[in-house]
C-alpha positions, 0 to 999 in steps of 0.5 A, a space after each residue: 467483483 465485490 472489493 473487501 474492506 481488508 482490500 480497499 484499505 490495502 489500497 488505500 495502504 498503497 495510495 500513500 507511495 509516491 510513484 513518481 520515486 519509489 526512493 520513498 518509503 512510508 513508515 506505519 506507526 502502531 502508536 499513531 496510526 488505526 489498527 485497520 492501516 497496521 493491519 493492512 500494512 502487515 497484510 501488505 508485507 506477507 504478499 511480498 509487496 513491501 520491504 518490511 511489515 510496518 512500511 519500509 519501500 515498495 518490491 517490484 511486485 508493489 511498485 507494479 501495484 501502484 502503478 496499476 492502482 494510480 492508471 485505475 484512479 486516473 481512469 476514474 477522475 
């Protein structure tokens, strides 16, 4: 399996949660931020994996993915 680019900045979009609270949120500002991690972030959203479409918190369905991702990162150090 071959991971995309929208895919991995999905990923990197969702490495910026603090797992250890999901009482944090992190906001994208389209100002600030690459039009890449806007996307990702909206992208992100539409899969119901965040509250709201320029960050906000993590769903369950998200918190799941951090979680996953964060075993998948330790796993590879």
């Amino acid at each position: 399996m071959k991971l995309s680019p929208e895919t991995m900045q999905e990923l990197s979009m969702l490495s910026f949660f603090n797992q250890s609270t999901f009482q944090q949120g992190i906001k994208v500002h389209s100002h600030e931020a690459s039009e890449e991690d806007v996307a990702a972030t909206k992208r992100l959203f539409d899969k119901g994996m965040i509250t709201q479409d320029d960050g906000g918190y993590l769903t369950s369905l998200g918190k799941d993915a951090v979680e996953k991702l964060q075993d998948l990162l330790l796993m590879l150090k």
